[in-house]
Every structure is written in structure tokens, then in C-alpha cells.
N, C-alpha and C positions, 0 to 999 in steps of 0.2 A: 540433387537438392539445390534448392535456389538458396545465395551464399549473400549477393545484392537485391535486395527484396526491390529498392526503387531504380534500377537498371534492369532487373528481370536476368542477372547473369546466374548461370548455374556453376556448381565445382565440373561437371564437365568442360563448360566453356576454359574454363583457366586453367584445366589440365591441357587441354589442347593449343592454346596459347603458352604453356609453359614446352610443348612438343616444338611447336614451332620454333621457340629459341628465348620469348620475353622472359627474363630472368627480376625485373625489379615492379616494385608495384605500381611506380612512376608511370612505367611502360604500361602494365597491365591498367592502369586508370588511363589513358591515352587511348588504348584501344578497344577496351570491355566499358569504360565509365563506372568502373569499382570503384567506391568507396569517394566518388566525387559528390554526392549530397550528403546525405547525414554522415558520413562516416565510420558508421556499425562494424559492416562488415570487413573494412580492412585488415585486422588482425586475421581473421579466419584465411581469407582472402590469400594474404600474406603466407600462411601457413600451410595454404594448397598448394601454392604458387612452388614456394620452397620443396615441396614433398616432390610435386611434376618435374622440376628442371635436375632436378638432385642424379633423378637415371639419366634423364641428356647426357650432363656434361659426364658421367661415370662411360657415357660409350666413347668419348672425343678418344683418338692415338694421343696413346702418350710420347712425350718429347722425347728422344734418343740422348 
């Protein structure tokens, strides 16, 4: 489903970007152009973002 209607970014895209390691939406505006014109979609945005990196960082070894 497209998530940035005027970047044309889908919750695909940001899932895959949050695979690759982007954890902030900083980042994800940086490289997707979320939520850089109107603004709409950043909370949703936001809330993918969080859902995708939540499994990342749950596989990283944990510290000894």
C-alpha cells in the first residue's frame, strides 16, 4: 500500500529499509523522501518503520 502518496513510497519500501538497519525516520526521510512534502504520512510512516526494525534488532547477540 502506498504510505507517501507524493514520494510514491510503499509500507514495502520501509519495511525493507527498516531490514536493512534505518531505525529513525530522519533516516527514512533521507532515503525514501517520507514525509518531506506535506507531512501526512509520517506518523503511519513512523509506525511501520518501528513494527520492521523491532524483529532486526530482537535477532542482534545479546551481550555476555
Amino acid at each position: 500500500m502506498y504510505v507517501c502518496v507524493c514520494n510514491a513510497v510503499t509500507d514495502r519500501e520501509i519495511r525493507q529499509c527498516a531490514a536493512l538497519g534505518v531505525e529513525s525516520l530522519d533516516d527514512l526521510r533521507e532515503s525514501l523522501g517520507v514525509g518531506s512534502c506535506c507531512g501526512q504520512c509520517a506518523p503511519v510512516a513512523a509506525s511501520i518503520l518501528s513494527e520492521g526494525a523491532r524483529p532486526a534488532r530482537d535477532r542482534l547477540p545479546q551481550a555476555a
